[in-house]
C-alpha positions as CSV (number, residue, x, y, z in Angstrom):
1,X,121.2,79.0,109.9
2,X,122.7,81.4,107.8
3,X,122.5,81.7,104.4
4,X,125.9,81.4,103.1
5,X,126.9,78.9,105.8
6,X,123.7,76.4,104.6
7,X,125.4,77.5,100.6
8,X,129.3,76.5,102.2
9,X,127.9,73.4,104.0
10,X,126.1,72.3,100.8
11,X,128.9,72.7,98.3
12,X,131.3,71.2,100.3
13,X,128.8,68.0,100.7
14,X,128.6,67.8,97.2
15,X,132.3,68.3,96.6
16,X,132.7,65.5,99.4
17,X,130.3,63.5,97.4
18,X,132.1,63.4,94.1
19,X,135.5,62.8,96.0
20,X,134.4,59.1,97.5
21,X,132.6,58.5,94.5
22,X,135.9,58.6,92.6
23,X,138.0,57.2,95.8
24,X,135.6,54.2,95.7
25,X,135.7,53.4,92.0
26,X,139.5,53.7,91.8
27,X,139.2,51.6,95.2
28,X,137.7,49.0,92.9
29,X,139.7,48.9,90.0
30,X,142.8,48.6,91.8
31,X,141.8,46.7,94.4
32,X,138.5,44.5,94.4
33,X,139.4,42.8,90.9
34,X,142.9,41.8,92.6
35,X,145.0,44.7,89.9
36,X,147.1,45.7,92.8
37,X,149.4,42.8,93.2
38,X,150.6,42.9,89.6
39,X,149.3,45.8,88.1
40,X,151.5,46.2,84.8
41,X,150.9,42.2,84.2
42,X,148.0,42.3,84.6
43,X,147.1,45.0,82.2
44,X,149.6,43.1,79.6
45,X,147.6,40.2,80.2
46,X,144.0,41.6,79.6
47,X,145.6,43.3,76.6
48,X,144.9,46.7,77.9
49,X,147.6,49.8,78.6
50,X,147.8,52.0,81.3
51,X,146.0,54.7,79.7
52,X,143.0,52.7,78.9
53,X,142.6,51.8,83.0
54,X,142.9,55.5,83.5
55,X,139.9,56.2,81.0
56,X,137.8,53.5,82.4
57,X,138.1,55.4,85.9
58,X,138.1,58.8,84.6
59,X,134.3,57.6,83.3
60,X,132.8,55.7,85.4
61,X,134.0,57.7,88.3
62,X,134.8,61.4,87.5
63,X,132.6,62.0,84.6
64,X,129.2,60.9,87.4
65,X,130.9,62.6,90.2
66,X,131.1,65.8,88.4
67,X,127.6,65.4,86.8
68,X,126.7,64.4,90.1
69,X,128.1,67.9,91.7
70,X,127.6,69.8,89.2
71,X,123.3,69.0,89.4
72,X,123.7,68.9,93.2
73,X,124.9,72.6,93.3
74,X,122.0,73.5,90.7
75,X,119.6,71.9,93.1
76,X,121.0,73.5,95.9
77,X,121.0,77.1,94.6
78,X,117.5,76.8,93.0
79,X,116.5,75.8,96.4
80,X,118.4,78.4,98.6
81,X,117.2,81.2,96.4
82,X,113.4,80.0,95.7
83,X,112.3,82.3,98.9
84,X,114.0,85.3,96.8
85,X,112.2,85.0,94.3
86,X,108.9,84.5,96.2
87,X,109.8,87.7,97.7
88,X,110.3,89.6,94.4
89,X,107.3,88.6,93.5
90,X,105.5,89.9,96.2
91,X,107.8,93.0,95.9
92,X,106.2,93.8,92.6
93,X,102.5,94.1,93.7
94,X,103.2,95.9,96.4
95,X,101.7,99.7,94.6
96,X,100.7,102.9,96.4
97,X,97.3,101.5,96.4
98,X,97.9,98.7,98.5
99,X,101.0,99.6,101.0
100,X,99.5,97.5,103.5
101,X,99.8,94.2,102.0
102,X,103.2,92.1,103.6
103,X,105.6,90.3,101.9
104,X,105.6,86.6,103.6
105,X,108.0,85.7,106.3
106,X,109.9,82.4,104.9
107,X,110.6,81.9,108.9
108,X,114.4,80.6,108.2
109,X,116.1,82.5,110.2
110,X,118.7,83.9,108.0
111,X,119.5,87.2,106.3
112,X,116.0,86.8,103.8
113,X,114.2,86.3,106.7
114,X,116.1,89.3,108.2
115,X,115.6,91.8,105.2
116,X,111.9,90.7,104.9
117,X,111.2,92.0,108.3
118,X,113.0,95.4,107.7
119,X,111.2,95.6,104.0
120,X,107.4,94.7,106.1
121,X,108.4,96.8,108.5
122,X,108.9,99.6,105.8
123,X,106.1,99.3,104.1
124,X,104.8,100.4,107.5
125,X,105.9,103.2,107.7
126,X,105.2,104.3,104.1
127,X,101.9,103.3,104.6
128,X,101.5,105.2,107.4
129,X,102.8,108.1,106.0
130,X,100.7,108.2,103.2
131,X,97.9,106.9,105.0
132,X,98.5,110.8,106.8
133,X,99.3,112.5,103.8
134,X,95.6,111.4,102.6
135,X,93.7,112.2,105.6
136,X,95.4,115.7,106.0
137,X,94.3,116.8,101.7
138,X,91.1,115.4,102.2
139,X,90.6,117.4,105.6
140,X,92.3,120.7,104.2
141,X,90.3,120.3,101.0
142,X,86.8,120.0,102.9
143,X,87.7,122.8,105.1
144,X,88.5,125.0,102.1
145,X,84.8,124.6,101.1
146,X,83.4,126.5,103.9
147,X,85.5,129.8,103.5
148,X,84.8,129.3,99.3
149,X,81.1,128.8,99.4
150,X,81.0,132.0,101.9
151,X,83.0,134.5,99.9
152,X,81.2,133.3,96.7
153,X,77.7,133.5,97.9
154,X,79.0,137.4,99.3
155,X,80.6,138.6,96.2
156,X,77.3,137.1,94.0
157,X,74.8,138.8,96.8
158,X,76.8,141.9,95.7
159,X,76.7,141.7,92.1
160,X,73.4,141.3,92.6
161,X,73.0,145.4,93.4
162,X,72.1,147.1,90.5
163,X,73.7,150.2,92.5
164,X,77.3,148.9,92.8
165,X,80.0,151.2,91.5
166,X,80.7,149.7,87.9
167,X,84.6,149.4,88.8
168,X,83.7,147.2,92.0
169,X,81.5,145.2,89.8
170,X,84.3,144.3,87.7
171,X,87.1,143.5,89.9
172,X,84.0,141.4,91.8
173,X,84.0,139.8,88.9
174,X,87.2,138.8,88.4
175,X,87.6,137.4,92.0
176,X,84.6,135.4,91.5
177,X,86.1,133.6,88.6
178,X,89.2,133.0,91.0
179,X,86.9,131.7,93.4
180,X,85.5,128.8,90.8
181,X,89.0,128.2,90.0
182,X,90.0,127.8,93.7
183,X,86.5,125.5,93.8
184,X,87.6,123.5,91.0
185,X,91.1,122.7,92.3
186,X,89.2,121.7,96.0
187,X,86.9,119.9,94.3
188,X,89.4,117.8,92.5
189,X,91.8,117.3,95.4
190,X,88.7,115.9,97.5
191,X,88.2,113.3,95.0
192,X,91.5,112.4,94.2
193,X,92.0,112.0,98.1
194,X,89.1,110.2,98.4
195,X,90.3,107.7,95.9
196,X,93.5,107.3,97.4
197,X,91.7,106.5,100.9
198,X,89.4,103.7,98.9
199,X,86.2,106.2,99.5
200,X,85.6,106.6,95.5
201,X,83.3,103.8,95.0
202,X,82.1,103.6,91.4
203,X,78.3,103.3,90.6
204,X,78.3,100.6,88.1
205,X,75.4,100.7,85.8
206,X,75.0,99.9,82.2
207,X,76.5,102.8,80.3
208,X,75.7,103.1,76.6
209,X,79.7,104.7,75.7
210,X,78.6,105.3,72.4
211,X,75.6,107.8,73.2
212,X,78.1,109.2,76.2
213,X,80.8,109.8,73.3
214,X,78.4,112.0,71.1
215,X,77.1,114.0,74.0
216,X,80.9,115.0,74.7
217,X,81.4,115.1,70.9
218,X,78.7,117.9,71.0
219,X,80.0,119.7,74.0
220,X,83.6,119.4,72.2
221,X,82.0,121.4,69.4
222,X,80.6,124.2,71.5
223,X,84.1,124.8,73.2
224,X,86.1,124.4,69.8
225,X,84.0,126.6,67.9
226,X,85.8,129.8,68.7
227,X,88.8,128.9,67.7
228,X,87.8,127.7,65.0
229,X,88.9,124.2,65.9
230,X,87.4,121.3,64.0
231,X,86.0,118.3,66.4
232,X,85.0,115.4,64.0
233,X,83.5,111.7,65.4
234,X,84.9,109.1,62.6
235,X,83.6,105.6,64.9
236,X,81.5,105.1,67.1
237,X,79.7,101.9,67.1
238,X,77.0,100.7,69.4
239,X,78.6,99.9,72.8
240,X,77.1,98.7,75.9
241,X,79.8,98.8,78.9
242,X,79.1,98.2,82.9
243,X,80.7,101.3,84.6
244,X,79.9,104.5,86.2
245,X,78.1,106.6,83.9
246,X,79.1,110.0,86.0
247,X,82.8,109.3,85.9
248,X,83.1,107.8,82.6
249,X,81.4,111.5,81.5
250,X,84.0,112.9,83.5
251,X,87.2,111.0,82.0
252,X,85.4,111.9,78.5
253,X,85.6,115.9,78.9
254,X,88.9,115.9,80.4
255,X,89.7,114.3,77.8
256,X,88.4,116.3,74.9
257,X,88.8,119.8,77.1
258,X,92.5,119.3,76.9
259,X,92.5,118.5,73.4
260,X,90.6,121.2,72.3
261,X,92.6,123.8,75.1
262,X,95.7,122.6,73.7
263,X,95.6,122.5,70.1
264,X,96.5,125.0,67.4
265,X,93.8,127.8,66.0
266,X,92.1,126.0,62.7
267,X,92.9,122.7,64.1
268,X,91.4,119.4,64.4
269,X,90.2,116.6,67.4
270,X,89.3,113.1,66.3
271,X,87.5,110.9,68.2
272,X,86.5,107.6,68.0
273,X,85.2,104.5,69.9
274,X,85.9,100.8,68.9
275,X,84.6,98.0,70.5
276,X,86.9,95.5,70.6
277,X,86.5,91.3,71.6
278,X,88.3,92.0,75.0
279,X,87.9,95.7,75.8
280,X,86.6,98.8,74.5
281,X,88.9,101.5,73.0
282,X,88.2,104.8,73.0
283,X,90.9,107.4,71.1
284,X,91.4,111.0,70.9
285,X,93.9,113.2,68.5
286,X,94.6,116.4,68.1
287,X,96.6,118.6,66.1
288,X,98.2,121.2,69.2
289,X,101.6,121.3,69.8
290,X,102.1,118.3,71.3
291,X,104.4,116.6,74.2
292,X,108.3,116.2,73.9
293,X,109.4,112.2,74.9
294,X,110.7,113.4,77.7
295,X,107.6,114.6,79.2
296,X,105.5,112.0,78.6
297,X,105.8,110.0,81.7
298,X,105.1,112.9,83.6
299,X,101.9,113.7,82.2
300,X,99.7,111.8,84.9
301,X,101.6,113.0,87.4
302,X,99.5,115.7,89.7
303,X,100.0,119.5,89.6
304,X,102.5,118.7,86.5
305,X,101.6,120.7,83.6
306,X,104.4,120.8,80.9
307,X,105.8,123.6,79.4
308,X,103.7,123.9,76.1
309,X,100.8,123.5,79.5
310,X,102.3,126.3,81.4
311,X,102.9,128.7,78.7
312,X,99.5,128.8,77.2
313,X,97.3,131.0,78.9
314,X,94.8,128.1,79.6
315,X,93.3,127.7,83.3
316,X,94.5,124.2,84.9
317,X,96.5,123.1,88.0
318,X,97.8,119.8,87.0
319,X,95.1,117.5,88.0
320,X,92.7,116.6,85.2
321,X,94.8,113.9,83.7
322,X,95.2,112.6,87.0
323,X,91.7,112.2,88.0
324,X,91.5,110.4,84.1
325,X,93.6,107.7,84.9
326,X,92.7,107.2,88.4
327,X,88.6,106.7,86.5
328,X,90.3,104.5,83.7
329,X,92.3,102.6,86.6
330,X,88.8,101.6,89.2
331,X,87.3,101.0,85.9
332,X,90.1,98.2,85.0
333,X,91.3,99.8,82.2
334,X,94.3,101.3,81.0
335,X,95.2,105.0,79.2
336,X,98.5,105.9,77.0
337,X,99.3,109.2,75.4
338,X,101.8,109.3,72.6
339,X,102.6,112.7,70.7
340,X,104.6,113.8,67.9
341,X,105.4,117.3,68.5
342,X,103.0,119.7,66.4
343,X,101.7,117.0,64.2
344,X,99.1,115.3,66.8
345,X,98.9,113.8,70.2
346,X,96.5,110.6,70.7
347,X,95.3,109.8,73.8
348,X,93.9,106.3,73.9
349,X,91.7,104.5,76.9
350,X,91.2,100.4,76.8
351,X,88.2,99.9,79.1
352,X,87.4,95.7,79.5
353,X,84.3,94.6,78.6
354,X,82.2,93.6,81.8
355,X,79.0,92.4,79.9
């Protein structure tokens, strides 16, 4: 049955309802207690006026019958729209990871029941979409490896002759650092569409974070030092976490490459790890130039490098950040970036403990 006709049919019972439930107490005062014969003598002779009968029924018969409607039609309502709000629920976990989950068929036959087939039925088709869109970057990405390793190997077995022409040296050179850049991008794409497919299977182990933050601490150092940046450590205490060493490594100097890249000559980066009773939090600052508001929800996004990003003459394509949160995300955890243009930009990563 349809929606609105089981709402119409409803209301009207209700309304029905409260109708005989006044009919049949005014049936009773007027009638039953023999008031009908001699209505006005009688009420003269109980010492009662017209207006106190019409109270009585007005009472115990309209006051209930509306009460009586009025929680009816609640009932009603709550009842007819309970699947809607099963399906919103469902709605909302449906994510890009997991397209393939179905929102459940409330088999009544009406328009919900309608619109949840056309909304499964969508997710379908999205699924399957991306389901291609994943199979194709992960193919194109592995097939870019071949012609990359080739043209690398060629260009070092060249540079490798003392007897090369200086100028073809150089501009070797330079296309061999386009060729790591080219690697790099591949390299990322694969695992990022790896991810996406359910392929990127963490290696949990026991990872000392507070030994993994010093090693990147030092490596910060070595990058920062020509610019006379400033990379200082101000907490990290003793911090045992279950997660995969190799990534977590990765999320750290993606982290601390970017905020020593994109800070100001003579500035700073702050790190610090703090265990916490629920999670682990791990923060970076720096003291670049920071991200307008109006960026900031972009800044996970892949290939999206803002504008303070695009100006600087900083290799990048977009995809570090993205690879971070995807690591923070298999590991549980969450990452947030908040920036006050050219006064500092925090990143910070909540990791829950596992031990």
């Amino acid at each position: 049955m349809r929606l609105r006709r089981r709402l119409m049919l409803g209301h009207t019972a209700m309304l029905l309802l409260g109708l005989l439930m006044i009919a049949g107490w005014t049936y009773y005062e007027m009638l039953v207690e023999n008031r009908a014969t001699d209505f006005e003598a009688g009420l003269k002779a109980k010492g009662n006026t017209f207006l106190e009968e019409a109270g009585e029924i007005l009472l115990y018969s309209v006051a209930p019958a509306l009460a009586l409607t009025m929680a009816g039609s609640w009932w009603l309502l709550n009842r007819a729209l309970a699947p809607v709000r099963v399906l919103t629920e469902a709605a909302e976990r449906v994510q890009i990871e997991n397209l393939s989950e179905r929102l459940p068929q409330i088999e009544t036959r009406d328009e919900l029941d309608r619109l949840t087939t056309v909304f499964n039925s969508m997710l379908a088709r999205l699924d399957d979409s991306f389901a291609r869109v994943r199979e194709f970057t992960l193919r194109a990405s592995h097939e870019l490896k071949t012609p990359l390793t080739v043209m690398r190997g060629q260009i070092e077995s060249v540079l490798r002759d003392q007897t090369a022409a200086f100028g073809l040296r150089e501009m070797l050179l330079g296309q061999l650092d386009e060729i790591e850049r080219l690697t790099k991008i591949v390299d990322s794409l694969t695992q990022l569409a790896k991810a996406d497919a359910g392929q990127g299977a963490l290696q949990l182990s026991t990872v000392r974070l507070d030994e993994l933050l010093r090693d990147c601490c030092a490596d910060a150092q070595v990058l920062a030092e020509p610019r006379g940046i400033t990379v200082e450590l101000t907490a990290a205490e003793p911090c045992a976490f279950e997660g995969d060493r190799h990534r977590l490594r990765q999320l750290l100097l993606i982290i601390v490459d970017n905020a020593v890249k994109y800070n100001e000559p003579g500035g700073r980066v702050t790190l610090s790890l703090n265990p916490q009773p629920d999670c682990v939090e791990i923060s970076c600052a720096n003291t670049g130039k920071g991200i307008p508001a109006d960026r900031l929800a972009r800044v996970f996004d892949r290939f999206y490098r803002g504008e303070v990003a695009a100006s600087d003459q900083e290799d990048g394509c977009g995809l570090g950040l993205a690879i971070a949160e995807w690591i923070v995300r298999a590991h549980g955890g969450r990452i947030e970036i908040q920036s006050v243009p050219h006064q500092v930009t925090r990143v910070r990563i909540q990791l829950p403990v596992r031990l």
